[in-house]
N, C-alpha and C positions, 0 to 999 in steps of 0.2 A: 310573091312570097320570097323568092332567091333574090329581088332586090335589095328587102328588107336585112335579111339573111347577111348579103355583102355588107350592107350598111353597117349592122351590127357590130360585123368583121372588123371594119376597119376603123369604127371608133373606138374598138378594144385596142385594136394593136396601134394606135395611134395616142393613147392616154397611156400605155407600157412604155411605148418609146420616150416619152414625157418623163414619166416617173423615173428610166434609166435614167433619164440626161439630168434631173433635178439630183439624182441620189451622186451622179460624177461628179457635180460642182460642187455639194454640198459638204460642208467641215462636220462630222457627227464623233462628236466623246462621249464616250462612258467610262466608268468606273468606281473605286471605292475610295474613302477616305478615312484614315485610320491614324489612331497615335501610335508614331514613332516608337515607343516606349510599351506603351499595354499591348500593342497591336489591336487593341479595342476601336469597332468604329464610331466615328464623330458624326453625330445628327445637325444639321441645320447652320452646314459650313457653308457660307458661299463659294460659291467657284463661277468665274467667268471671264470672259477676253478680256484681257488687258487692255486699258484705256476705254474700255464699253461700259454699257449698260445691259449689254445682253450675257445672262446669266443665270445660273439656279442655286437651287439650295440642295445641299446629302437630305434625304430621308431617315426613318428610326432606322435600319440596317447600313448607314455612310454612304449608297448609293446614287447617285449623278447622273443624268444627261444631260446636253446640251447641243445645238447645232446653229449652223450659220449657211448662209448661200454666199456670205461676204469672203472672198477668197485673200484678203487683207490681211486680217487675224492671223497673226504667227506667235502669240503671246497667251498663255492659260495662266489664270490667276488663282490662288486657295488663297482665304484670308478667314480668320475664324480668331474670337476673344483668348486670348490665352497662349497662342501660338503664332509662330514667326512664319507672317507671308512666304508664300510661296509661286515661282513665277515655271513653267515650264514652255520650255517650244514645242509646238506641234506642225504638223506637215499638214497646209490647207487643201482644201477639195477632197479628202480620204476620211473613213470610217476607222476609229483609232480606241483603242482602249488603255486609261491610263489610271493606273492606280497611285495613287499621294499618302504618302506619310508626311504626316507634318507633326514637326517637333516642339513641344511646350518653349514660352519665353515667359515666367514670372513677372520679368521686367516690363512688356510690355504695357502690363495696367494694372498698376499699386492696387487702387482703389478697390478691385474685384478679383478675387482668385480663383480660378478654375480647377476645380478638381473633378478628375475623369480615373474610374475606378472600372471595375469591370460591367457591363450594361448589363440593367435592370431596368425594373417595373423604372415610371414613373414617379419620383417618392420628395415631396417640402425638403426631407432632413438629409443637410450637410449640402444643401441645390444654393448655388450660388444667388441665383436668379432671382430666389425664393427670398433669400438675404435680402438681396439689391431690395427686390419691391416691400420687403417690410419696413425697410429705412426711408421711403416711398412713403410707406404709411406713417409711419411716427410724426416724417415732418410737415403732414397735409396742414393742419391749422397754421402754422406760419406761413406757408406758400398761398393760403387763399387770400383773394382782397379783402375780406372781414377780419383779417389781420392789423391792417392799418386802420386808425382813429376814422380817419375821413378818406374816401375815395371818389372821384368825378372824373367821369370821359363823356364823350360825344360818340353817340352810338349811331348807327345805318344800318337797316332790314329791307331784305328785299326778298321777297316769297316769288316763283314763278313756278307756273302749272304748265306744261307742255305734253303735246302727242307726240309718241313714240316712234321712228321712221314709216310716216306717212307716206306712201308712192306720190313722185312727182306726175305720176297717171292718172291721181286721182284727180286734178282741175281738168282733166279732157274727159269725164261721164257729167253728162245733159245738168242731174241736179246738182253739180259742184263747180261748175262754170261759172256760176256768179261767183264763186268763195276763192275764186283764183290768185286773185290778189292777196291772200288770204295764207294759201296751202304754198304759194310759192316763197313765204318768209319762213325758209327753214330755217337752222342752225345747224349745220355738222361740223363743229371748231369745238366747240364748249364743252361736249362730252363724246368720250371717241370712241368709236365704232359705232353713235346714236346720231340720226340726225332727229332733232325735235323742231316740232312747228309749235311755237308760243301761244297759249288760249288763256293765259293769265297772267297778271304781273300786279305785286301792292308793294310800296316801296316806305318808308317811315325814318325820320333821321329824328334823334332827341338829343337832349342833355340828362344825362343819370348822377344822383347822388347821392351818394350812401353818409351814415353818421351812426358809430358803434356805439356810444353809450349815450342818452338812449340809442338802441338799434333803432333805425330809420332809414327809409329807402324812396326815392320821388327822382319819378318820369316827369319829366317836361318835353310833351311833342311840339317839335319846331315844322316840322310838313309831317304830312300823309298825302299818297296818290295810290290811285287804283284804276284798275281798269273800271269799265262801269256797261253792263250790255243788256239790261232792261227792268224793268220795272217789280217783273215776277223774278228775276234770280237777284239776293241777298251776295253783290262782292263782298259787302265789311263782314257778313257771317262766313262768305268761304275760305276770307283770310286768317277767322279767329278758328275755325274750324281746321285748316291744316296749319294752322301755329300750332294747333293745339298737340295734334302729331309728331311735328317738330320742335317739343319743348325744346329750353333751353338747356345744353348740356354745361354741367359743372363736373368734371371730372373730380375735383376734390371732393363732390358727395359721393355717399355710399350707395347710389343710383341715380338712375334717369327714368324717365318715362317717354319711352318712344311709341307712337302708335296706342297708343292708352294702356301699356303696359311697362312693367316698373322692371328694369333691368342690371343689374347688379356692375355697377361701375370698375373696372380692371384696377384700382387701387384701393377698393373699399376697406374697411375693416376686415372682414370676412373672404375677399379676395382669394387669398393661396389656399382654403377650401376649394374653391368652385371651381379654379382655372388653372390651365399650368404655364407656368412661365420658363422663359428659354433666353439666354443673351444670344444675341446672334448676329452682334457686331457696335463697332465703336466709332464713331466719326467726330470731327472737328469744325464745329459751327462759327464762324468769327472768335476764333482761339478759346474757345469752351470746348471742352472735353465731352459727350458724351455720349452714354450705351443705350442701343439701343433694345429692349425688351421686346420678344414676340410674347403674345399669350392666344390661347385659345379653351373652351368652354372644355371641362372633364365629361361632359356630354352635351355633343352639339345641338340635342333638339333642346335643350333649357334653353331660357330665355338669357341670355349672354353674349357679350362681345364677341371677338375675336380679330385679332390685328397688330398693331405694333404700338410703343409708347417709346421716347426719347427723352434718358435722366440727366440732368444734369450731376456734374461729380467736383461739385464746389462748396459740398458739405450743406446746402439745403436740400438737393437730391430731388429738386423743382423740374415738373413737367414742362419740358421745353415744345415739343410735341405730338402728336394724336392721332392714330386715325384708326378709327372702330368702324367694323362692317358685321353685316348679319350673317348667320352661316346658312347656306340655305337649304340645310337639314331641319332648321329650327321650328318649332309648332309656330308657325305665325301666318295670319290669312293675310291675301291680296297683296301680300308686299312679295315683290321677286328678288332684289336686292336693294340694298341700304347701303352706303357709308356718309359717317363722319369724321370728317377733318379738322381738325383743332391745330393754330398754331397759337405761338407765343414771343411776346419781345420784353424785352429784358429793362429793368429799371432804373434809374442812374444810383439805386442804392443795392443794385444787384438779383433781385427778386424779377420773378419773372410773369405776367400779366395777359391776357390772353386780347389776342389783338385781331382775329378772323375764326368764325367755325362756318363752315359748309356744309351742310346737312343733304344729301345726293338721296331718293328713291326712286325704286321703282315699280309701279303700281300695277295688278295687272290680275286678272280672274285664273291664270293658271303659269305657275313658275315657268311650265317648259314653252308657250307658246309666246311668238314675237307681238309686239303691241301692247299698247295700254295708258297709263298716265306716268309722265315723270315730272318729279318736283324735284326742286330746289328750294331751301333756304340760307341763304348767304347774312350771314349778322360781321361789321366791323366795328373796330372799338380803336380809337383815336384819343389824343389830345388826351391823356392819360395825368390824375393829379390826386398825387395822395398827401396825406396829413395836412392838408391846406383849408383850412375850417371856414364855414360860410353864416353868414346872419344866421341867425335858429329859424329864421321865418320861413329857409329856405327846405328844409329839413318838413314843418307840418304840415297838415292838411291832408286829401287824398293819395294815394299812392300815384297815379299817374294826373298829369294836367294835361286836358288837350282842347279844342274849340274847333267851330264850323272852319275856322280862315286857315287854319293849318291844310286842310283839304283842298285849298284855292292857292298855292303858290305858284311862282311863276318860275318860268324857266331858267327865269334868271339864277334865281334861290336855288333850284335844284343843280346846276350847272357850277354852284358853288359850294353847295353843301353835300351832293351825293358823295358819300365816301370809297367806290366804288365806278367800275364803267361799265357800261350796260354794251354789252353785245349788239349788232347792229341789227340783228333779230328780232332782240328785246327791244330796242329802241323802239322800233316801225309798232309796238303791239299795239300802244296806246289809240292809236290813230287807225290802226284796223279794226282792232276789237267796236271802237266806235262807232265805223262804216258799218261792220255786219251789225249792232243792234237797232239800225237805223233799215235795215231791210225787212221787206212785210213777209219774205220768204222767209228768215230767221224765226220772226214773230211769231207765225200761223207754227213753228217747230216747236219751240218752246211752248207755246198752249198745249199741246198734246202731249208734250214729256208732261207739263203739268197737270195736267189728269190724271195720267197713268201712275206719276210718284206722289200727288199728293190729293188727287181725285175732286182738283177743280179746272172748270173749264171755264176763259176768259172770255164775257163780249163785251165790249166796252168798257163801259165803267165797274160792271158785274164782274163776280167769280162764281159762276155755280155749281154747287154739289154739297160736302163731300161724296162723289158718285157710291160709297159703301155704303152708306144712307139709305140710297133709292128703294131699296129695298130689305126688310124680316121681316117674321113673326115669334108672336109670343103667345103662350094661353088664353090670354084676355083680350088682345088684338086680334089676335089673328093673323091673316094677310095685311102686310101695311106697308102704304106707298108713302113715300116723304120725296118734296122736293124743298129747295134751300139756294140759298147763295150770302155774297156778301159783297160788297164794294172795296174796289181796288184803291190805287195812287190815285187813279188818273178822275175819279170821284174826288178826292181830296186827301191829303198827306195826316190830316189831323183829324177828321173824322170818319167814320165806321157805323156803315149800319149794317147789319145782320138782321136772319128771318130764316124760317123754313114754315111749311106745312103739311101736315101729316093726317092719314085717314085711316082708324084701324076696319076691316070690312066685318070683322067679327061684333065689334062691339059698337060697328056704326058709329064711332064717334071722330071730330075734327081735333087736332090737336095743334099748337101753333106756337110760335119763338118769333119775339122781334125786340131788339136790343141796339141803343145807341152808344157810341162816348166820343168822349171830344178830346185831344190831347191840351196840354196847356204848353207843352212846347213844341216849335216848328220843324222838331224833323219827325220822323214817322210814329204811329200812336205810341206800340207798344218798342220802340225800341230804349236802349237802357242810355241814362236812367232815364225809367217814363215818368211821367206827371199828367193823370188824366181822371177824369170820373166816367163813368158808364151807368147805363138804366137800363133795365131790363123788365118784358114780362114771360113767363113761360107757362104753359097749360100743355101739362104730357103727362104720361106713367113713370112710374119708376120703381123698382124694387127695394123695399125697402133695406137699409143698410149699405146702399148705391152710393158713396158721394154725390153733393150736388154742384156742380160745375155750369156755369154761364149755359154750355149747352151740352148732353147729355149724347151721344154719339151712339146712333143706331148700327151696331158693323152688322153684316149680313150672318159673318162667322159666329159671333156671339150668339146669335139665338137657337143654336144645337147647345142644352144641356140640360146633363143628367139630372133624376126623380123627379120629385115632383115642385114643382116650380110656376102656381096658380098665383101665389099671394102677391100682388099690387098694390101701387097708391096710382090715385087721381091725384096732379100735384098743380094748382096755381101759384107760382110763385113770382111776387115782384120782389125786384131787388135794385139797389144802386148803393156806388161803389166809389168810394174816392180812394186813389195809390199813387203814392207818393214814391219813387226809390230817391237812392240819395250814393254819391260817385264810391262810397267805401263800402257797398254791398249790404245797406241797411234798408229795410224798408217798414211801410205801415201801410194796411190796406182799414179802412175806414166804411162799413158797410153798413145799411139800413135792410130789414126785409120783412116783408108777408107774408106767411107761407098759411097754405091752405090746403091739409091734405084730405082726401075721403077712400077707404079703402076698396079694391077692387077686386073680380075674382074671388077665391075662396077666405081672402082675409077680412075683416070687420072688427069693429070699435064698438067692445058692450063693455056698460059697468050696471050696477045698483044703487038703486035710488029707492030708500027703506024697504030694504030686501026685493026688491022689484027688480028682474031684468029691464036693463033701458040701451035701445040701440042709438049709438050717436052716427051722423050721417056724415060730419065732417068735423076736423080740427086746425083751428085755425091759431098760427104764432105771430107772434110781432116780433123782432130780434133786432139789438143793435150788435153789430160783431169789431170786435177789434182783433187784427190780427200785425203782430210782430216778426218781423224776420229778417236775421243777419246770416251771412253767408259770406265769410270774406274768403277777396280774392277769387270770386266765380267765374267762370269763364262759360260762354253757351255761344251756342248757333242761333243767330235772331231771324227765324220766320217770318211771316205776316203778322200773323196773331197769336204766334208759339213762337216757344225756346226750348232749345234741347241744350241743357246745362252739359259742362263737361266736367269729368273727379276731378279731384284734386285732394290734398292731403289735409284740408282744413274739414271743418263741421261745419253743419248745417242748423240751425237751432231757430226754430219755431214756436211763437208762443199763441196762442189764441185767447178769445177773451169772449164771452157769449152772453148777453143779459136780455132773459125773454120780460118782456113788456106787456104786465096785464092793461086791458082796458085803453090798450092804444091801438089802434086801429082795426079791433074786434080782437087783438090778443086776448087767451085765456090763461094764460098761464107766468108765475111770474116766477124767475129763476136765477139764477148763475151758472155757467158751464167755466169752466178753465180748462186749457190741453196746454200739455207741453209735449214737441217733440226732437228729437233730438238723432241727426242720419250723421253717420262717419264711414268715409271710403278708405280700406285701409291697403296700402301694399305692402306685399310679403314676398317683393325681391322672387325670389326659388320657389314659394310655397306658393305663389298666386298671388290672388286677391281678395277681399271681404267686402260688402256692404253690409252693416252696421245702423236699426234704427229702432229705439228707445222709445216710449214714448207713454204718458199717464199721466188720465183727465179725471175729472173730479167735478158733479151738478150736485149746486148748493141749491136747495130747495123740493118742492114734492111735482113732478111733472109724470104725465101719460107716456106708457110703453112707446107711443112713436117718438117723444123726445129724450128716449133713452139712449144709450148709444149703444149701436145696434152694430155688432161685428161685424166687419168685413167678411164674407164665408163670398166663396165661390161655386157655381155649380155647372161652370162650363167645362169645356174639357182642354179649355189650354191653361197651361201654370200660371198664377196669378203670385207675383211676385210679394207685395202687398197685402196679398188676402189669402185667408185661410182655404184651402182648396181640396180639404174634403168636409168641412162644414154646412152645413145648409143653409138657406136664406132664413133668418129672423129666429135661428137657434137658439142662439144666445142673445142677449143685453144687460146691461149695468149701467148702478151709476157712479163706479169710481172703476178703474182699472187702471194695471200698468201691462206694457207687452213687449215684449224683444222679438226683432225680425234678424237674422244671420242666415248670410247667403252667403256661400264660402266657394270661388272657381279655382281649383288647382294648377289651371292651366297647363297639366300631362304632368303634373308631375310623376305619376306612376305609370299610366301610358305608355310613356317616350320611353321606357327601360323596358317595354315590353317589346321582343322583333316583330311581332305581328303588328300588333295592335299601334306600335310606333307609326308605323303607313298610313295608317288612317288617319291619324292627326287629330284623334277623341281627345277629351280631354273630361274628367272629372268634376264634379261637383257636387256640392251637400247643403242643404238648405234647412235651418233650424228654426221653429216658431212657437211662441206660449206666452199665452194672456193670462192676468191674475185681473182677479173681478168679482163683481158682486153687485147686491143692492142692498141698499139699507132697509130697516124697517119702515122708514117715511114713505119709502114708492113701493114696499110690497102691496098690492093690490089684493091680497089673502087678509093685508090686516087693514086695508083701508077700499072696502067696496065702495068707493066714489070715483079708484081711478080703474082704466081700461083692464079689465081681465086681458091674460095673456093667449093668444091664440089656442085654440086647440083644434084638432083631428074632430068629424062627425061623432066618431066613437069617443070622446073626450077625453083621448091618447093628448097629453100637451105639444106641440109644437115650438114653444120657446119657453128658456131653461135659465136660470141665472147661474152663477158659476162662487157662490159662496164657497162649497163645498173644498173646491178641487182645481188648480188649472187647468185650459186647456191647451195641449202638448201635441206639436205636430212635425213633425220631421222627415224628410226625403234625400234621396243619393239619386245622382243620375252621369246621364253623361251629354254632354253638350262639344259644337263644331260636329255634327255628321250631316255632311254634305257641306261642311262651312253653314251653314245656316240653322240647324235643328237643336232645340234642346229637349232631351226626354227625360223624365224624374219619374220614379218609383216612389209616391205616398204614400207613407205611414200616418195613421192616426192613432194618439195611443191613450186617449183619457174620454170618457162620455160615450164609452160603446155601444151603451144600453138604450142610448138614447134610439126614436125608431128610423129607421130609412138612414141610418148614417154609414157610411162607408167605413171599413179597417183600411184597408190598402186601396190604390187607384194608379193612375198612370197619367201622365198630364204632359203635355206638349206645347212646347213654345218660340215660334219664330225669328231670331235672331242676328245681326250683325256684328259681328265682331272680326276683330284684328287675332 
């Protein structure tokens, strides 16, 4: 114990001796800086050694420090917009306090006048600064390249995904011994104070051309490369997926979208609201004059910059410079820091053109703890040519051109055209990445990640699951087991077969999916643009008002929900599918179908037949469907057999087309249905964001309640974005309605002004929904007892309602990000109260990622 004890002793008095002997050598200033004149102090003066780079800035009070171990420094620098350099000696190795006045020079820079009064708030009026950036703003449309007739460069992108200082300890434990080759290609040059070990890399060089009148704009990919490390991980979806992160910055718009949120650009229109700006210095770039601007957010948790910009003072008042970082006070998940870097070179007609941005994060489950993901995106822009007009042929067609052989160049190509030098880190990744997806230790990892995130597990040629499948129940089922799978790559690139089967114990009965298609082109089915037909047969349940989708997905959570929740269908449905997309985001899908429902549980199909009750036991349609769909400029994550679209600022507009078919293939009914619908993601900068979806169908002809459309209502207990979620199943139906869905996330805008509740990082939201609907007389079943009477209760309470009358009106406020993942809404219903078993208020919960 007194060993310890000495021990102690002497590493304290051995780290004191240290700290004396660092604090003897060490140069330490403080002080204030004030004008000469007001004696008022100056904020955001530089002061630093002479001929260095080590230096600080005064604070809001003129305050300073600065220190050095370099015993060299005998020279202290003040330099600040508006005032004449100032140079003092100091005495190195000692702790010094030195107070500066510095005295105004007008002369030093015509272009911008400082005026320094006595310190106050914060305030636009008579802020030089404030001047400077609105001159900033006035002249953005000439400084952007859509200023000139015609513009073409040679672009290069290269995305890279890296782990964050990985221990060189980690290749010496048993499982990372293989990967040593691996863990030993760090990087510690690239980014300082990080070393990164490379796990991705996608690189792409094009030619771009734009043409103003008409406006027109065409990619030509000349290569693409990627890494590539198996079968089940999507590289071309993980590159369109952190592109997507990494849009493209245009400082001349009035935003960006980083991280899938829309961020109000430091020269925007609206700019000197949101931000405050500061000159806080002037320098000379190849005999160009200019100032430099800091800005930072009037509150740092808003979604906004903060950083510096560089104006040119040659009377276009052109971004010569850039570099924006996130503040990391700001509500924003998984990211710990960000910047970007923007430069520019100048044109031989004087304008100036943006020629590198660097896009740095860094990605990580908690800001304070070390580790995680860091990216890169690096974009250059070369070989620069404006007003120079090309064929018109060059200008149409899709927006981007690319092909399989761009994907296959050779080293030669890249050795000539990468605009850019790849790190020797980078280099090595291509060729490691390849070794580890060739390992069956990798392989057997990835199968189990793949269960866990997407709850299939790989043998072979198979995929089985989805494991959330395996197992619910429902009133009518029961207990019900499902098993399933599907066929991978390694079955074939171009076809796909699917299947499951399921057994409810309740109602004893086998239920079964199995479904082929074939692509018509040779790279993977459904990747874009696909071109493929599919067939299908399905025999399951479904609730009515359910969408019908290829396969109908049992999650175990779904089958907890509230009242009463008996009424089923028994569904056979064949179906086959021809979809076509096409490279500008247009599509047709081309559908045939059977359908054959028979109700289950407490629902059934009675009408009259001369005043006679008559129970029908099943309903059979025949349907050719055509469905339309433009979507420009979409951008998603390509799955196996899914896509997860990413916003954008464009709309979404769906048309459908439904013609039931008597007398073909046991069809009974003959009809028209039309939908239109119509989704818009919208950003609101400071306010958030909105999704935005429209939509009103219209059946031309006289069809039975289950060919009616049957509202979405929900009656589970997590928020159904989509559907009405205190409505009941088979409430309502029509056959014309229109609806608006408004989903509005403030992302803290009221929050983050709150001290408590800032900490938490809550953030707001309101959700607005109301359908307008009805039936004609043609399908009321009151005046035409031939079609299906409408459900009712035992006691002959009705169970579904048309909505001639009245919209129905449904509305919620909640608050979403708790825990980063949660979102909770308080629902209001506020029309059909009367109706029975219907909810006023609720509570609804829904699972979430977000940024």
């Amino acid at each position: 114990m007194c060993f310890k004890k000495y021990i102690k002793f002497l590493y304290i008095s051995l780290a004191c001796l240290w700290s004396i002997s660092v604090q003897a050598q060490s140069t330490v200033i403080t002080g204030t800086v004030t004008d000469a004149a007001t004696r008022q102090p100056l904020s955001f003066v530089t002061v630093s050694f002479q001929g260095t780079t080590t230096g600080a800035s005064t604070n809001d009070n003129g305050k300073y420090s600065l220190s050095t171990t370099n015993t060299s420094f005998t020279k202290l620098q003040v330099s600040f917009v508006g005032y004449r350099t100032a140079v003092y000696t100091i005495t190195p190795g000692k702790t010094q306090q030195l107070d500066i006045k510095l005295v105004a020079d007008s002369k030093q820079l015509s272009e911008v006048v400082v005026k320094r009064g006595k310190k106050q708030r914060y305030t636009n009026k008579d802020n030089p600064a404030v001047e400077l950036i609105r001159k900033v703003i006035a002249n953005k449309e000439k400084n952007r390249p859509e200023a000139y007739n015609y513009v073409e460069y040679k672009g290069y992108e290269r995305l890279n995904l890296s782990f964050i200082n990985v221990s060189p300890q980690f290749s010496d434990r048993k499982f990372f011994r293989k990967y040593k080759f691996l863990i030993d290609n760090r990087d510690t040059t690239s980014v300082p104070g990080k070393n990164l070990l490379p796990i991705f890399l996608n690189e792409k060089v094009y030619n771009y051309y734009y043409s103003k009148n008409p406006e027109r704009r065409k990619t030509k990919v000349l290569g693409e490369k990627g890494v590539e490390y198996s079968a089940a991980i999507s590289s071309d979806g993980i590159a369109v997926y952190f592109k997507h992160l990494y849009q493209d910055i245009d400082i001349y718009a009035n935003s960006s979208v980083i991280v899938t949120n829309d961020f109000l650009n430091p020269i925007a229109d609206g700019a000197p609201g949101a931000y405050k700006f500061f000159i806080t210095d002037t320098v000379e770039v190849n005999g160009a004059k200019l100032v430099e601007l800091s800005f930072t957010p009037r509150n740092v948790q808003d979604m906004l910059f903060e950083g510096n910009i560089y104006i040119t003072l040659d009377g276009n008042y052109a971004v010569q410079k850039a570099q924006l970082t996130l503040n990391r006070k700001i509500n924003l998940n998984w990211v710990k820091e960000m910047t970007i870097n923007l430069e520019f070179e100048q044109n031989p007609d004087g304008r100036y053109h943006l020629s590198k941005s660097t896009t740095l994060a860094d990605f990580g489950l908690s800001k304070k703890k070390e580790g995680g993901v860091f990216g890169q995106r690096t974009m250059v822009f070369k070989e620069y040519k404006v007003n120079v007009p090309r064929p018109d042929t060059t200008y149409q067609g899709t927006s981007e051109i690319t092909s399989d052989e761009v994907k296959h160049r050779s080293a030669d190509f890249w050795a000539k055209n990468r605009l850019d030098t790849l790190s020797t880190a980078e280099a090595k990744t291509y060729d490691n990445i390849d070794s580890v997806g060739r390992m069956k230790s990798f392989r057997r990892t990835v199968d189990i990640a793949s269960l866990l995130l997407f709850g299939y597990k790989s043998v072979g040629p198979w995929d089985i699951g989805p494991a959330n499948t395996f197992y619910s129940f429902n009133p009518v089922e029961g207990f019900r087991l499902r098993v399933g799978g599907r066929t991978n790559v390694e079955f074939s690139k171009r076809a796909l077969i699917e299947t499951y089967v399921a057994y409810g114990f309740k109602d004893e009965r086998f239920k079964y999916f199995l479904a082929g298609a074939w692509s018509f082109n040779k790279n993977r089915l459904y990747q874009f643009p696909a071109h493929y037909i599919r067939a299908s047969f399905q025999r399951d349940t479904r609730i009515p008002g359910q969408d019908l989708q290829f396969v109908r997905e049992d999650n175990f959570l779904l089958s907890f929900k509230r009242g009463n929740n008996d009424k089923y269908l028994y569904n056979d449905f064949y179906r086959f599918d021809w979809v076509k997309e096409f490279p500008n985001r247009f599509s047709y899908t081309v559908s045939l179908r059977r359908w054959t429902q028979s109700p289950a549980g407490s629902l059934y199909f009675t009408n009259r037949v001369n005043g006679i009750p008559n129970t029908i036991e099943r309903l059979t349609t025949s349907q050719a469907m055509l469905q339309l769909r433009y979507a420009p400029h979409e951008e998603f994550y390509q799955g196996k057999i899914y896509r997860k679209s990413f916003w954008n600022k464009y709309p979404v507009i769906t048309l459908d087309y439904t013609a039931g078919l008597k007398n073909v293939l046991g069809g009974e009914n003959s009809y028209h249905e039309l939908t239109l619908n119509f989704y818009k993601h919208f950003f609101y900068k400071q306010l958030g964001f909105a999704d935005l979806t429209v939509e009103g169908s219209k059946i031309f002809g006289q069809v039975p309640y289950p060919l009616l459309a049957i509202h979405r209502a929900n009656q589970s207990f997590s928020l159904g974005i989509n559907s009405y979620n205190l409505m009941n199943f088979l409430e309502f139906v029509s056959d014309h309605y229109a609806s608006v869905n408004y989903d509005h996330h403030f992302n803290g805008l009221l929050f983050n002004r709150v001290p408590l509740l800032s900490k938490l990082k809550w953030r707001e939201v309101m959700q607005f929904k109301t359908i307008f609907g009805g039936v004609t007389d043609r399908n009321n079943p009151a005046l035409h007892p031939s079609l299906y009477e409408f459900p009712r209760y035992a006691d002959g309470t009705p169970i579904t309602y048309t909505l001639n009358g009245k919209p129905y009106l449904e509305g919620s406020v909640g608050i979403e990000n708790i825990f980063k993942l949660l979102r909770v809404d308080l629902v209001r219903r506020f029309t059909y109260l009367n109706n029975p078993d219907v909810p006023k208020w609720g509570i609804r919960t829904r699972v979430q990622f977000v940024f």
